[in-house]
C-alpha positions in Angstrom: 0.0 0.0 0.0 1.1 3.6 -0.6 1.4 4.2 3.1 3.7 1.1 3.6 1.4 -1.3 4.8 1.2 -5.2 3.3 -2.4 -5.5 1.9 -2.1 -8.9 3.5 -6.0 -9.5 4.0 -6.6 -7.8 0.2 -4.6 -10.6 -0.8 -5.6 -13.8 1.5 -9.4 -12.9 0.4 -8.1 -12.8 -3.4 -6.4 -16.1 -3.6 -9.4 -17.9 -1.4 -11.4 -16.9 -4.4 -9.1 -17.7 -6.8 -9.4 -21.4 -4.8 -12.6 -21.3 -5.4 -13.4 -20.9 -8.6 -10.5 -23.7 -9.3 -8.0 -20.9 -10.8 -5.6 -21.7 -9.0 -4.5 -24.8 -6.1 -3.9 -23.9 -2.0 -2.7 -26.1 -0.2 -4.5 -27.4 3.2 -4.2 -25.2 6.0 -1.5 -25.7 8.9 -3.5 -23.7 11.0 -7.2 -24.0 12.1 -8.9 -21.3 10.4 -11.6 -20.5 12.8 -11.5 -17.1 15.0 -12.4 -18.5 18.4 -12.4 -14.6 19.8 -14.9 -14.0 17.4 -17.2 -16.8 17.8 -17.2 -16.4 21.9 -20.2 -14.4 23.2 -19.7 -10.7 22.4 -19.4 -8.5 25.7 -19.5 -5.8 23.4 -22.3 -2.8 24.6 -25.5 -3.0 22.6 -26.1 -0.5 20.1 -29.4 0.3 20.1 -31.1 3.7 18.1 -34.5 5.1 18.0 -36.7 4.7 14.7 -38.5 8.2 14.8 -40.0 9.2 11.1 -38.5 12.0 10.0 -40.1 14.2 7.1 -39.1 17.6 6.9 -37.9 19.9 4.4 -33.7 20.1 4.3 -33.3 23.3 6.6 -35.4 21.8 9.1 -32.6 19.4 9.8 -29.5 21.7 9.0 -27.3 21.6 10.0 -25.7 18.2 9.7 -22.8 17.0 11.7 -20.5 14.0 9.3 -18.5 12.4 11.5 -15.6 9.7 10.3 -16.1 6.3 11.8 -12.9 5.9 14.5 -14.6 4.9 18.0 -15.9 1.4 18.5 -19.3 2.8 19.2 -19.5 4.5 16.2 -18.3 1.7 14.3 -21.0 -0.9 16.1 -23.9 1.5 14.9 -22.3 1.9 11.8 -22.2 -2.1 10.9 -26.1 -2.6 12.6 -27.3 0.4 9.6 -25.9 -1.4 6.8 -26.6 -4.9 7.9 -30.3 -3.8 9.0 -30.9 -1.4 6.1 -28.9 -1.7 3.5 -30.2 -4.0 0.5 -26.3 -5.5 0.6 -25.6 -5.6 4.0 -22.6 -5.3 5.3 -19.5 -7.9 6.0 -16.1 -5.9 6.9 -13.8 -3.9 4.5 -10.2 -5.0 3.4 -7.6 -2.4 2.6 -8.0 1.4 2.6 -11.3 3.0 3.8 -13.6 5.3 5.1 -16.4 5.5 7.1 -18.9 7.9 7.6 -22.1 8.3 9.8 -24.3 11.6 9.8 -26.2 13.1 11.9 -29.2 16.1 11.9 -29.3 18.8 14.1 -30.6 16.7 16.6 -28.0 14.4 16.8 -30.4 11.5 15.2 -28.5 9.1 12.9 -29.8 9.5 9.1 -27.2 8.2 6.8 -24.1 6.3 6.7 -21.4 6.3 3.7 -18.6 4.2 2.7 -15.6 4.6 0.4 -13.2 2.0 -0.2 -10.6 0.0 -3.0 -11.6 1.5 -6.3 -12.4 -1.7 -9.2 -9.7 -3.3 -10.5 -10.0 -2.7 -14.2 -12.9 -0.7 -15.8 -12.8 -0.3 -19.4 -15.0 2.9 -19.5 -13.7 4.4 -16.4 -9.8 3.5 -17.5 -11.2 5.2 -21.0 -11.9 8.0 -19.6 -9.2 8.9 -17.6 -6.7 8.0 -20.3 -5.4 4.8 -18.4 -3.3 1.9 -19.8 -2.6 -0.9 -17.7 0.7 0.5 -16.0 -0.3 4.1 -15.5 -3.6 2.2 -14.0 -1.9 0.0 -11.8 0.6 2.7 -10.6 -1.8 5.7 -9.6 -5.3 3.3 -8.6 -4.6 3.9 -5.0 -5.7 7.7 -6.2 -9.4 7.0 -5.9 -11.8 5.3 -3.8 -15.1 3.7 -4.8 -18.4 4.9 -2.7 -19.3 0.9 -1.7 -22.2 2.2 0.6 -24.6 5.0 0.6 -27.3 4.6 3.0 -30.5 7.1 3.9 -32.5 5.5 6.7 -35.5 4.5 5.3 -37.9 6.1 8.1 -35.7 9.7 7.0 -37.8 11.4 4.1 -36.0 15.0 3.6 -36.4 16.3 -0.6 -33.0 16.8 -2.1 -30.8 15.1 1.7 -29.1 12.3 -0.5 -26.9 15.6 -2.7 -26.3 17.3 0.0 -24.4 14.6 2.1 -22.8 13.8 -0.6 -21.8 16.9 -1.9 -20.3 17.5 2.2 -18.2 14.6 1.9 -17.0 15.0 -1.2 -15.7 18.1 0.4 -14.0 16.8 3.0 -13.1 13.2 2.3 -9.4 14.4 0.5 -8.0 15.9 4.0 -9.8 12.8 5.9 -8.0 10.3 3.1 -4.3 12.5 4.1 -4.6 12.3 7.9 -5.5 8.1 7.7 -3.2 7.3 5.1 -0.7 9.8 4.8 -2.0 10.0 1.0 -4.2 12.0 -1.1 -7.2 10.5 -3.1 -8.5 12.9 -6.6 -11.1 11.0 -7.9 -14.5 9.3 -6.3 -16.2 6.9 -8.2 -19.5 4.3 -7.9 -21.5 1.7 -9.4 -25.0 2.7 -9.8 -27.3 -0.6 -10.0 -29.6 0.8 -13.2 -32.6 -2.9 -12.1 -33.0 -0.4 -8.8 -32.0 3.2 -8.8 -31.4 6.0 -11.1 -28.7 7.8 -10.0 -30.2 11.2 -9.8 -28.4 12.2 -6.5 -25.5 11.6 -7.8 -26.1 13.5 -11.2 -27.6 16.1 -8.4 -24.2 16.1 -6.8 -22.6 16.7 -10.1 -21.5 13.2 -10.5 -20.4 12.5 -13.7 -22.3 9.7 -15.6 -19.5 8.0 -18.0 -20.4 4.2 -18.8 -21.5 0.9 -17.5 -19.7 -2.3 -16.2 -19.4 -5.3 -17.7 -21.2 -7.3 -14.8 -18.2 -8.7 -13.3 -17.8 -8.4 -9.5 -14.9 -5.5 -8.7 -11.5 -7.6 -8.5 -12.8 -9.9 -11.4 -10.0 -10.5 -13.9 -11.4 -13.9 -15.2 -14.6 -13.2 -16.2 -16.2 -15.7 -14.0 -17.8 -13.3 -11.5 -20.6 -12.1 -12.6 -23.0 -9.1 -11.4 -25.7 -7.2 -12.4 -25.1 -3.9 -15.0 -24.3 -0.9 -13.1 -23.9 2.4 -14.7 -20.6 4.5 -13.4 -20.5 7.6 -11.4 -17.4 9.8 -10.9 -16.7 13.2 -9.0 -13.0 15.2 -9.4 -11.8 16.5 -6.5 -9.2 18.6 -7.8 -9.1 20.5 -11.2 -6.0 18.7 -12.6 -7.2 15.1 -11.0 -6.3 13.7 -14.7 -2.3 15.1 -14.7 -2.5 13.3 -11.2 -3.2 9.9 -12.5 -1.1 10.0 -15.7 2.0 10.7 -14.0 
């Protein structure tokens, strides 16, 4: 990783599916693989949160506080929002990351966020920018992929999906430099076209510039395959492009 560190669960995770899909032979483990501190009973505090409707206009609720996911607290409510309401759950994120949880003006939890490893390889995005494989495998650790954007489903605010978005995008560069010591110029996501339209995004002055093949993120076999989701990405600086050509 840019900041030094091995990318050692990135990597365990990729050759178990490699494994899997009969790509490639491990050999049996020397080790019992089971986590027995996970699987004893959790004395870990409950997170619980109150399910109060909330439909207002924006101001109502201004202004928002976005706070980056550090505390274990935070990061217990963080997992039980995705994993209750999110329509893909949530099961842990390898290599760089960031978190996010926002609140209203009332401190009430009404979104959570999460940016992680951009894809692999995608033709239209790699089009765009002007990658070939080398320049794309050099300067990748330049963007991160929004994996998770959640709006509580009791929370129904006109136009509150751009404007969180639009305050992270904001933010997110000097957040990416104080974790990992580098900075990130380009946002992207996958918008899944059988379920949503994207118009936050396009609100947020996303720019829509292709679809994916259907083949999960780290696919390089074509064996993985996924449904059609059109692409979404958001500069962060002016000259993000003379960034990742370098």
């Amino acid at each position: 990783m840019p900041n030094g560190q091995l990318k050692d669960m990135a990597c365990r995770s990729l050759l178990l599916k490699l494994h899997r899909m009969e790509l490639i032979h491990l050999p049996e483990p020397v080790h019992d693989g089971r986590n027995h501190l996970r699987n004893k009973t959790s004395t870990s505090p409950q997170i619980d949160y109150r399910i109060s409707p909330i439909n207002s206009g924006l101001k109502e609720i201004l202004p928002l506080s976005v706070k980056v996911v550090n505390e274990k607290k935070d990061a217990l409510l963080f997992n039980k929002l995705l994993n209750n309401h999110h329509y893909l759950g949530y099961k842990g994120t390898v290599g760089e990351h960031m978190k996010y949880l926002v609140f209203d003006n009332r401190q009430r939890p009404i979104a959570a966020l999460l940016f992680g490893s951009a894809a692999w390889r995608l033709e239209d995005r790699d089009r765009f920018i002007g990658w070939d494989d080398t320049t794309r495998q050099r300067n990748l650790y330049f963007l991160t992929n929004n994996m998770r954007f959640l709006i509580l489903p009791w929370v129904k605010v006109p136009n509150l999906a751009s404007h969180i978005l639009s305050k992270v995008a904001r933010r997110i560069k000097t957040d990416w430099i104080e974790k990992y010591s580098h900075p990130i110029v380009l946002l992207e996501t996958f918008v899944e076209i059988d379920r949503f339209k994207g118009t936050c995004y396009k609100a947020a002055n996303w720019m829509y510039i292709g679809k994916t093949k259907g083949r999960s993120r780290n696919d390089r076999y074509s064996k993985l395959h996924v449904p059609i989701k059109d692409i979404y990405l958001l500069p962060l600086i002016a000259n993000y492009r003379e960034v990742l050509l370098r």
